[in-house]
C-alpha positions as CSV (number, residue, x, y, z in Angstrom):
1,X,-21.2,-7.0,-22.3
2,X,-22.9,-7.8,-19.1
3,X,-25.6,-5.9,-17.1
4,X,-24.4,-4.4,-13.8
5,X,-25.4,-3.0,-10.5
6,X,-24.0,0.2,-11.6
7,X,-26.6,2.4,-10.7
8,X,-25.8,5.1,-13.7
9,X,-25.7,2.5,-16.4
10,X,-27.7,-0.5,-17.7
11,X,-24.3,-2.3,-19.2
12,X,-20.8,-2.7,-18.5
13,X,-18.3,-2.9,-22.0
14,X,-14.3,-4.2,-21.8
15,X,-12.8,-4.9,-24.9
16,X,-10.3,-3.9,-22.6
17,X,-8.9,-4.9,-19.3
18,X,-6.1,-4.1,-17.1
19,X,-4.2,-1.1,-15.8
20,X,-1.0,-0.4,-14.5
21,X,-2.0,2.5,-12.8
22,X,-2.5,6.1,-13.5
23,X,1.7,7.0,-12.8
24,X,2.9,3.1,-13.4
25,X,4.2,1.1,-16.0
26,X,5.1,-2.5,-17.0
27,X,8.3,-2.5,-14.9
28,X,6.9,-0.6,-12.2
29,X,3.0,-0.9,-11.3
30,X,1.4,1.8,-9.3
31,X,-2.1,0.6,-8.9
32,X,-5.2,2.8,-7.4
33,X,-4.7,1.0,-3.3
34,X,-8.9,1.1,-3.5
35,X,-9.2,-0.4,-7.0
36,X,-12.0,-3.1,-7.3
37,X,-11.4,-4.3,-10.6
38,X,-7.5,-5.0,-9.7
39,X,-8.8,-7.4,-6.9
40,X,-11.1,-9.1,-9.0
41,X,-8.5,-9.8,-11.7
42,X,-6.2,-11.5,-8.9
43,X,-9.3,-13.1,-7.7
44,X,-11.9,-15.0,-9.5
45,X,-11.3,-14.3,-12.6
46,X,-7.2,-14.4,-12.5
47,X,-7.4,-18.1,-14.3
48,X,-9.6,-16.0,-17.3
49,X,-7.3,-12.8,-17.6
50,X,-4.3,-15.4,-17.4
51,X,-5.3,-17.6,-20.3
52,X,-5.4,-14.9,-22.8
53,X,-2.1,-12.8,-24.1
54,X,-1.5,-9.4,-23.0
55,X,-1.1,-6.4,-25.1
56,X,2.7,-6.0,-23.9
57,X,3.7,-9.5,-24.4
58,X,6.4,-9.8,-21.3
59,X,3.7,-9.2,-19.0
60,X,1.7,-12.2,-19.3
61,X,2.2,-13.5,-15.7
62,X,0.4,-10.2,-14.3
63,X,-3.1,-10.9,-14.4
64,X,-3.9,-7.2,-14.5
65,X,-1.7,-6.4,-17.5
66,X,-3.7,-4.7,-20.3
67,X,-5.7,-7.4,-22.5
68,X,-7.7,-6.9,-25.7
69,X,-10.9,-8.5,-26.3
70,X,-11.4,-8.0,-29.8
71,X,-13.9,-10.5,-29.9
72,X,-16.1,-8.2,-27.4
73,X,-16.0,-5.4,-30.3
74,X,-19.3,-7.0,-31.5
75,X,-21.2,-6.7,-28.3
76,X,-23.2,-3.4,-28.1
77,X,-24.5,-3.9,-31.8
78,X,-26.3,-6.9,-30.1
79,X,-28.6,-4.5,-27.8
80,X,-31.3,-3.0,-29.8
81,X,-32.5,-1.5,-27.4
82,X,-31.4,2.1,-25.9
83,X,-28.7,2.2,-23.1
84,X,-26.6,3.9,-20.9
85,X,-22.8,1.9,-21.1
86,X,-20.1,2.0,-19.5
87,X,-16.6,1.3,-21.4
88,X,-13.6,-0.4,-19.8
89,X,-14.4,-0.2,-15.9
90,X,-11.9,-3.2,-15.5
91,X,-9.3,-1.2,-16.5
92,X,-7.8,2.5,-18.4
93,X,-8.8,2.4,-21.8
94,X,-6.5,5.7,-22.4
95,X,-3.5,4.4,-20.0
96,X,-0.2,5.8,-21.6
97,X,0.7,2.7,-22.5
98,X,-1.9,1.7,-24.6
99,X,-1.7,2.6,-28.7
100,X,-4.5,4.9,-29.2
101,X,-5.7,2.2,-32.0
102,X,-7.2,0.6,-29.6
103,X,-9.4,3.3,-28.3
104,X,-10.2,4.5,-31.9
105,X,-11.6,0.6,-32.6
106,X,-13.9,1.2,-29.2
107,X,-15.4,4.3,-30.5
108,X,-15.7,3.1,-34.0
109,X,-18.3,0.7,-32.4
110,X,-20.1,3.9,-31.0
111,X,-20.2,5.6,-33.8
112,X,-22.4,2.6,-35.4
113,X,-24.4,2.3,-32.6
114,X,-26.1,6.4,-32.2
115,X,-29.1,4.3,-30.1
116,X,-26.2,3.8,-27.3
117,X,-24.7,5.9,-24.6
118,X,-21.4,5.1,-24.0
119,X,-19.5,6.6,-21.3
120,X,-15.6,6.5,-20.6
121,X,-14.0,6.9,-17.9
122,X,-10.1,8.1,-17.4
123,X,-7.6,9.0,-15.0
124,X,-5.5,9.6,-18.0
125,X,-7.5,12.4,-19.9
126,X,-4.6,13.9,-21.8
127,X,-5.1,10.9,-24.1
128,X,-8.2,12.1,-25.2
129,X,-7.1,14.7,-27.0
130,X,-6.0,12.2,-29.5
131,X,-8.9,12.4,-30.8
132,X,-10.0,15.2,-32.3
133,X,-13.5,15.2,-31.7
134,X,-16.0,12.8,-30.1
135,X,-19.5,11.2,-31.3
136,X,-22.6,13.2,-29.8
137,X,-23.2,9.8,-28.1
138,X,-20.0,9.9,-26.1
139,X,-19.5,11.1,-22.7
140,X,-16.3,11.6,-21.7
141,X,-15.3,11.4,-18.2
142,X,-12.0,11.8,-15.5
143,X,-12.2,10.4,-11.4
144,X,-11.1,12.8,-9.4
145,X,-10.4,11.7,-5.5
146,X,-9.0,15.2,-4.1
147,X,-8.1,18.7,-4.7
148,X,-4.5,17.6,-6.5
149,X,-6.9,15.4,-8.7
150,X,-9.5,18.0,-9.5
151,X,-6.1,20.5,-9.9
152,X,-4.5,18.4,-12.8
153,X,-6.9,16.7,-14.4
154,X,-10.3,19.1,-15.0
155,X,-8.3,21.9,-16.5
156,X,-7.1,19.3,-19.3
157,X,-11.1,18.3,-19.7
158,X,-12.1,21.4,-20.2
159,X,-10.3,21.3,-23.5
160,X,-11.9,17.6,-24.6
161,X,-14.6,18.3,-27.8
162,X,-17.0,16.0,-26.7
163,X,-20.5,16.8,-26.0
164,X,-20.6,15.5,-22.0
165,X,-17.5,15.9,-20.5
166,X,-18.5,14.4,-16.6
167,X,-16.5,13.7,-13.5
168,X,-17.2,10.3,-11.3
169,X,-16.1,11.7,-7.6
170,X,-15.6,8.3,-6.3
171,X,-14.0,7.6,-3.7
172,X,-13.6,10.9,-2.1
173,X,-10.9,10.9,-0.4
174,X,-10.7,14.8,0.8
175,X,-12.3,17.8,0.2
176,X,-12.6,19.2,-3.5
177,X,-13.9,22.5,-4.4
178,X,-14.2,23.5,-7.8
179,X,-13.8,26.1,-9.7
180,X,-15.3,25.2,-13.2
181,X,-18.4,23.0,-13.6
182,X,-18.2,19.8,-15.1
183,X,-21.8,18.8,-17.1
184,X,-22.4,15.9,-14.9
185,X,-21.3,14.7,-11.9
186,X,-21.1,11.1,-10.2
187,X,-20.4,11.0,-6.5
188,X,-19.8,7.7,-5.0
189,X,-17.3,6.7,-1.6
190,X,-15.0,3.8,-0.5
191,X,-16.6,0.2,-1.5
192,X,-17.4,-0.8,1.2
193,X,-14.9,0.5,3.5
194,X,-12.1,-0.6,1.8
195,X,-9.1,0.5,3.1
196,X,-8.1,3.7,5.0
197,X,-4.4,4.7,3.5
198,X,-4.7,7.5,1.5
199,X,-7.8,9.1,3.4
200,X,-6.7,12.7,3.7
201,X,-5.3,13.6,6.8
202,X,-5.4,10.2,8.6
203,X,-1.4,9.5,8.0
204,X,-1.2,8.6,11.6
205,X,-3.7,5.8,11.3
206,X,-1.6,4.0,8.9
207,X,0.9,3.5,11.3
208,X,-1.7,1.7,13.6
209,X,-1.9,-0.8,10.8
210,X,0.9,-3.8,9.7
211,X,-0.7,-5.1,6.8
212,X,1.4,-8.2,6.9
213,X,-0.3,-9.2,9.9
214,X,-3.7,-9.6,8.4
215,X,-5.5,-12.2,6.4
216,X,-7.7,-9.8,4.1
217,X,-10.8,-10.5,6.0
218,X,-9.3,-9.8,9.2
219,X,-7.7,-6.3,7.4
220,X,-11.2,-5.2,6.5
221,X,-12.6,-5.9,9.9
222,X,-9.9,-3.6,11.6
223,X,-10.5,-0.9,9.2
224,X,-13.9,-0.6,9.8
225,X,-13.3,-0.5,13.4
226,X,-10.9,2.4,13.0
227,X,-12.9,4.4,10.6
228,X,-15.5,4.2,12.6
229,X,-13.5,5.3,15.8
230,X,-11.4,8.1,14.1
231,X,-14.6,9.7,12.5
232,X,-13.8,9.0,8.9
233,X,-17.2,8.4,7.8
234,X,-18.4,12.0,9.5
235,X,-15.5,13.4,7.7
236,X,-16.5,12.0,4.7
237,X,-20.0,13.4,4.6
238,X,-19.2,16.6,5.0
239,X,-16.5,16.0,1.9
240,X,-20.1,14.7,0.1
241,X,-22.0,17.8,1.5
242,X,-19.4,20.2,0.4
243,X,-19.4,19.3,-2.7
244,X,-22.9,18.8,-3.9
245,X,-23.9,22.1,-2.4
246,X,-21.2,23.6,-4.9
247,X,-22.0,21.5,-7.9
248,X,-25.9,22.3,-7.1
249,X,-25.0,26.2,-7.0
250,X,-23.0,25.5,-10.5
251,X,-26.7,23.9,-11.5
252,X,-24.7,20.7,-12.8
253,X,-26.8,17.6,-12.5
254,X,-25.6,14.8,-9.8
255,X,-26.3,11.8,-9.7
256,X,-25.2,10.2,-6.0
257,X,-24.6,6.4,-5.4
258,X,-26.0,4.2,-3.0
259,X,-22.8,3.6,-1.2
260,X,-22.6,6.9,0.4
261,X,-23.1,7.2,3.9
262,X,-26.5,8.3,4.0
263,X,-27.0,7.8,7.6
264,X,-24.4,10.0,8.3
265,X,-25.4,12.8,5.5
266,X,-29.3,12.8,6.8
267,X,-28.7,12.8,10.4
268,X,-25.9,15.2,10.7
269,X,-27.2,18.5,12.5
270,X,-24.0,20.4,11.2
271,X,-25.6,20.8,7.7
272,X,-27.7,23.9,7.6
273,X,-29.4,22.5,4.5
274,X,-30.5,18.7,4.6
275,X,-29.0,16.9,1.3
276,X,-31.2,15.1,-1.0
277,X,-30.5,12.4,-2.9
278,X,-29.9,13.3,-6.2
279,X,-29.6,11.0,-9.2
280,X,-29.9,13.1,-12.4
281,X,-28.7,12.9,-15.8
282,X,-27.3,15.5,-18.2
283,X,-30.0,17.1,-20.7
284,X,-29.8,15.3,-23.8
């Protein structure tokens, strides 16, 4: 368990890492394109994720294939004190192809530890239903980029028993409005400007782009320059403007990260309102 820069949290948990992606499987992969934790486990810690055998065992060569850490299991009954954690960010606890033992051993651990906090995070939230009811000391929670996201995966939430059931709105990638509040809401945007393909309504810019043609860095460098001169960053605040005025009106608590663009939300004479920087929590 290791302490993180995660604003919302004091702790990050993975007894569990890897993904295939929210639609993919073994054979086929369909990773998020803006997914940090994917590029870490092909990065530094590839030689880590590699050494140790993956939950489906013909998919040891794909560093990002779903891995238990049993071992991990004993780490939150190590922290005496009171915290905010946050379970499986390098991966989908509650990806289909995971047995739901797995998630039952993770919130066994919560169950023992009522000082804790422990929030999970989905883009599977079907699979929660599994389980029939949650610990008062579990949030439950689904990412939603868009409108199709919001669409198909809040109305399934809405059915989870669980006393916090909280949406992380990160990265936007279009406008979302809602039509049901959630009990909490996290808003965050691209890390670091990571990528433009799949920011709505900029199709056209992809084709601007070979990706074959760029080292990484370089790729990075030229996506910056084009969000910057197609207005994808404006575009974006008013997405983040949108949204909290709605949740606000709702009366839901948001709680906004650091990596918005907060030059573009405070300076923007388009918004009748200013936006404030909100970081609130649910009442407990």
């Amino acid at each position: 368990m290791n302490p993180t820069r995660i604003e919302y949290v004091d702790y990050t948990w993975n007894p569990l890492t890897g993904c295939f992606g929210p639609d993919g499987d073994k054979k086929r992969p369909q990773r998020c394109w803006y997914c940090v934790a994917h590029r870490m486990a092909n990065g530094f810690l590839q030689k880590r994720y590699l050494a140790a055998p993956p939950i489906l065992s013909d998919t040891r060569e794909d560093p990002f294939s779903p891995r238990w850490w049993k071992e991990r299991l004993v780490e939150p009954r190590t922290v005496k004190k009171s915290a905010r954690i946050l379970v499986v960010d390098m991966g989908d606890l509650f990806h289909p192809a995971i047995p739901i033992t797995y998630a039952c051993a993770v919130v066994e651990v919560a169950t023992a530890c009522p000082q804790h906090t422990f929030l999970y995070l989905t883009k599977n939230p079907a699979r929660y239903q599994e389980l029939r009811s949650w610990p008062g000391n579990c949030w439950v929670g689904t990412t939603i980029t868009n409108q199709s996201d919001w669409n198909t995966r809040w109305p399934i939430m809405q059915s989870i028993n669980a006393k916090v059931r909280w949406v992380s709105f990160e990265p936007m990638l279009g406008p979302i409005l809602i039509d049901h509040p959630p009990d909490w809401a996290v808003i965050g945007a691209l890390t670091e400007n990571r990528g433009v393909k799949q920011v709505q309504g900029y199709d056209a810019l992809l084709k601007t782009i070979v990706y074959g043609d760029y080292e990484e860095r370089e790729l990075r460098t030229v996506c910056r320059s084009l969000l910057n001169r197609f207005g994808v960053q404006d575009e974006c605040a008013r997405w983040i403007y949108g949204l909290t005025r709605q949740l606000v009106a709702w009366k839901v608590p948001v709680f906004h990260k650091r990596n918005l663009p907060w030059q573009k939300l405070t300076d923007n004479r388009d918004f009748t309102v200013p936006l404030e920087k909100r970081q609130e929590f649910p009442t407990e």
